[in-house]
C-alpha positions in Angstrom: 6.5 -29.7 -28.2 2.9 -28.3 -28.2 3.5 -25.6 -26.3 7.2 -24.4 -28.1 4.7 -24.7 -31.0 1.9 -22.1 -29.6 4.9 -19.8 -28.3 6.4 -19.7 -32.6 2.8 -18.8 -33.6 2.6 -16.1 -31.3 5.6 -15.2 -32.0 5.1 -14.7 -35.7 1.8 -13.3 -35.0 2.9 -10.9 -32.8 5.8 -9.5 -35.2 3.1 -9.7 -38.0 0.7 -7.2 -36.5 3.7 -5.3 -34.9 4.9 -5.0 -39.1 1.3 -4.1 -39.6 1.5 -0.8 -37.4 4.2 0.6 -38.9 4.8 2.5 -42.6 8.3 2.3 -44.0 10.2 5.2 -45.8 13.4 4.9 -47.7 15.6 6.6 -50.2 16.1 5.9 -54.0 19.8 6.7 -54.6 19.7 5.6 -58.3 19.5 9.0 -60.3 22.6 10.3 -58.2 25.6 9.5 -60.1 29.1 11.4 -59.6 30.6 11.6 -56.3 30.6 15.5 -56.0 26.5 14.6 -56.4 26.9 12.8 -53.7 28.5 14.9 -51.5 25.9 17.8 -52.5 23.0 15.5 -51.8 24.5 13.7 -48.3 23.7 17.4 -46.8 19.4 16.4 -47.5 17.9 15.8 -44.7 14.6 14.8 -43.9 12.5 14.7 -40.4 9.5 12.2 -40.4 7.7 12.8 -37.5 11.2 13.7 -35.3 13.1 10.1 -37.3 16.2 11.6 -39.4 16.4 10.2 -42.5 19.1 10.9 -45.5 19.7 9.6 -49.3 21.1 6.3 -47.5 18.6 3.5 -48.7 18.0 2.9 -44.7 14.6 2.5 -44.0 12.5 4.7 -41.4 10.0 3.3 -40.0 6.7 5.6 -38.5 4.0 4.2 -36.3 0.6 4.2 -38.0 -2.2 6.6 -36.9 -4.8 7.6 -39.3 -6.6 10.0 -37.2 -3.9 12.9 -37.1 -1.8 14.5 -39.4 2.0 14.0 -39.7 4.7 16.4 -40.6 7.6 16.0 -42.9 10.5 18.6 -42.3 13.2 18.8 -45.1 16.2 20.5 -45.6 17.6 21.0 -48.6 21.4 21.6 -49.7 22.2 25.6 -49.7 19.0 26.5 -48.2 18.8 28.5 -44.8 15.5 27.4 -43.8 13.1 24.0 -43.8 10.7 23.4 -45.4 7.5 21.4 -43.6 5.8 19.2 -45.2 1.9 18.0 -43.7 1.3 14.5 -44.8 -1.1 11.6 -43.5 0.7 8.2 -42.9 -2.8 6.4 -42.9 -1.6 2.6 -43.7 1.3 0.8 -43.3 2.3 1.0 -47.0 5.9 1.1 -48.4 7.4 4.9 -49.2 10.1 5.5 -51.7 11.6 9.1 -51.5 13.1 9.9 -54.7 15.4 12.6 -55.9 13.8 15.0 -58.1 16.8 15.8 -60.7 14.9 18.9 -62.5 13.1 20.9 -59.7 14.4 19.6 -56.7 12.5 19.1 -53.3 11.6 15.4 -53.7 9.1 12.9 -55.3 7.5 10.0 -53.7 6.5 6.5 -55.1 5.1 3.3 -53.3 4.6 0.3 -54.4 2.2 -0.8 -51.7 -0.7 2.1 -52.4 -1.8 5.0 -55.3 -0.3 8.0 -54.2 -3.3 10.9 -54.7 -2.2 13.9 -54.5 -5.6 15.6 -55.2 -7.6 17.8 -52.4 -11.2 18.4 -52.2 -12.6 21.8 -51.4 -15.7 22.3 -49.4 -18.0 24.9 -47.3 -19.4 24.0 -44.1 -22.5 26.6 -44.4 -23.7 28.4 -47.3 -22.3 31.7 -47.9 -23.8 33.6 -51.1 -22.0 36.9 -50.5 -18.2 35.8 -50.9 -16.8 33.8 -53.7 -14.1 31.3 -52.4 -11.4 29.8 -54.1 -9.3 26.2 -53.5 -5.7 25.7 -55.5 -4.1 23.0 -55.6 -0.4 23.7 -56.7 -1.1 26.0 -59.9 -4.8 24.5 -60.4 -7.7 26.2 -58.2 -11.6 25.7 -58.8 -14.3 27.7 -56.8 -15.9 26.5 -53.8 -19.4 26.2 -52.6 -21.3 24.0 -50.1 -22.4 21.4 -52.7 -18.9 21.1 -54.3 -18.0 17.0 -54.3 -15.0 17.2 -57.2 -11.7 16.5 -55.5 -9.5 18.1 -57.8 -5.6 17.7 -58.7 -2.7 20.3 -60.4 -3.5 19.4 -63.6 -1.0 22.2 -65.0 1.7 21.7 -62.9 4.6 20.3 -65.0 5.1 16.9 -65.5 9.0 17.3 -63.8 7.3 19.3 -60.7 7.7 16.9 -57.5 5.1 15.4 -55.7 4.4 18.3 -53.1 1.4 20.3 -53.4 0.8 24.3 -52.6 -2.4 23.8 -50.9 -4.5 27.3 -50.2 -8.1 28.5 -50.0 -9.1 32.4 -49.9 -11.8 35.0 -50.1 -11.3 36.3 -53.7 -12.9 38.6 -56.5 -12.9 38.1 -60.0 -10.5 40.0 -62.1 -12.6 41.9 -64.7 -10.5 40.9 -67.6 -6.9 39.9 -68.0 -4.4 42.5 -66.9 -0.3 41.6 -66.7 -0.1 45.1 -65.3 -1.8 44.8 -62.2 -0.8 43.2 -58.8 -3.8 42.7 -57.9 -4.7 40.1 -60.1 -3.7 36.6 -60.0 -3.8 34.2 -62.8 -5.5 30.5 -62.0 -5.7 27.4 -64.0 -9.6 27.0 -63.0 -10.5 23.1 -63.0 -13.1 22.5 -65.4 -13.5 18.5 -64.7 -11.0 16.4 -66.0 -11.3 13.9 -68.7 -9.2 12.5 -71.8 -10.7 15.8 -73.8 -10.2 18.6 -70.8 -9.8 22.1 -71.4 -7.4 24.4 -69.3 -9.1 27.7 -68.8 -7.3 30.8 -67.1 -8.8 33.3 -65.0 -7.3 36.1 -62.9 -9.1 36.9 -59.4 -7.9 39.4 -56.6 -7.3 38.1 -53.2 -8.9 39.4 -50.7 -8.1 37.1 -47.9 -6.1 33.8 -47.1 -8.3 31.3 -44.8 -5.0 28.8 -44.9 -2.0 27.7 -46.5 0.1 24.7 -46.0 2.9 22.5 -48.3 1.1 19.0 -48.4 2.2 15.4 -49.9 -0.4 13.3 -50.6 0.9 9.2 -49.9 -2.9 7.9 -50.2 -5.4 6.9 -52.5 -8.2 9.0 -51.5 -8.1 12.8 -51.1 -7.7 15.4 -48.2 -10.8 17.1 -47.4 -10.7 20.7 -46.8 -14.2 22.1 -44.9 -14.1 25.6 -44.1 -17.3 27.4 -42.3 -17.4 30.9 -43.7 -20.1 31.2 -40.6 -16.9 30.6 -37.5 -13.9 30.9 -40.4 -12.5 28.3 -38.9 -11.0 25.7 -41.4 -10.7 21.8 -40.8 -9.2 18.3 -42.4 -9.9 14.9 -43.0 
């Protein structure tokens, strides 16, 4: 009896920390209604790390890893191409992947963790000759070495879904405001956020794109961006 005993408990634990490797995704089918929706939507397809998923309800699960990046790849009805997504599945938490019925793509919700989709910007070694900028979605703020303020797109709209346009470049301010030209590029700069924040536009020229990526946040602490304007070589964590 003792030892049928020892063999349930480790068992149980066994299947316990097995659970605990592994993060779950699934699909919320709720917002789609009519059957021709249905049919439109069935053609969605998403790729979490090589596991094919669909609006099904079934649930994927992916093996934890903290220490390297994941990719999302998702195709969307009447689109040619995919679209891939760079996420971190840090902690076994509970993913819901719901459909976005305003600007398509997707939005994600858990009930497990706070999803944070906010980035911080940072330089490796000083550089006082170049200006650098970090956006988040429509939302950029201007980088040095002693930047600490993780920022979010604060003027994205509220309907947008829950992937981020993550970018940092080499860029010069725009003198003034000027529709007309190319050149410029108008940013929502972050000025802090609080329940009285102001949203201040700026236009800036690009001069040159260290990296670009589509990103998902699904944890409760930010992505660090470092990049060392010394080997312009650009890292995560």
């Amino acid at each position: 009896m003792k030892n049928i005993l020892i063999i349930f408990l480790f068992a149980l634990l066994t299947n316990q920390l097995n659970a605990q490797e592994f993060a779950e995704f699934t699909t919320d089918t709720t917002r789609i209604h009519s059957n021709s929706q249905r049919e439109r939507m069935a053609k969605e397809i998403w790729y979490i790390n090589g596991q094919e998923m669909h609006y099904d309800t079934k649930v994927v699960k992916i093996k934890v890893d903290p220490t390297k990046f994941d990719t999302i790849i998702y195709y969307r009805r009447n689109q040619k191409t995919y679209d891939t997504v760079i996420c971190n599945v840090a902690a076994p938490n509970k993913y819901t992947i719901i459909y976005n019925e305003c600007c398509e793509f997707f939005n994600v919700r858990s009930e497990t963790t706070r999803v944070n989709g906010s980035i911080l910007f940072q330089l490796k070694n000083t550089d006082t000759e170049n200006i650098y900028l970090g956006k988040v979605g429509m939302t950029g703020i201007i980088v040095d070495e002693k930047n600490t303020q993780a920022i979010y797109d604060i003027c994205q709209s509220a309907m947008s879904s829950s992937r981020s346009f993550v970018s940092f470049s080499q860029v010069e301010p725009c003198e003034s405001f000027d529709y007309d030209n190319e050149n410029c590029n108008e940013v929502c700069l972050w000025q802090g956020y609080d329940e009285d924040y102001d949203i201040t536009d700026y236009e800036f020229q690009y001069i040159s794109s260290k990296m670009y990526f589509k990103w998902l946040g699904l944890n409760p602490y930010p992505l660090t961006v470092i990049y060392d304007p010394d080997t312009d070589k650009t890292t995560y964590k």
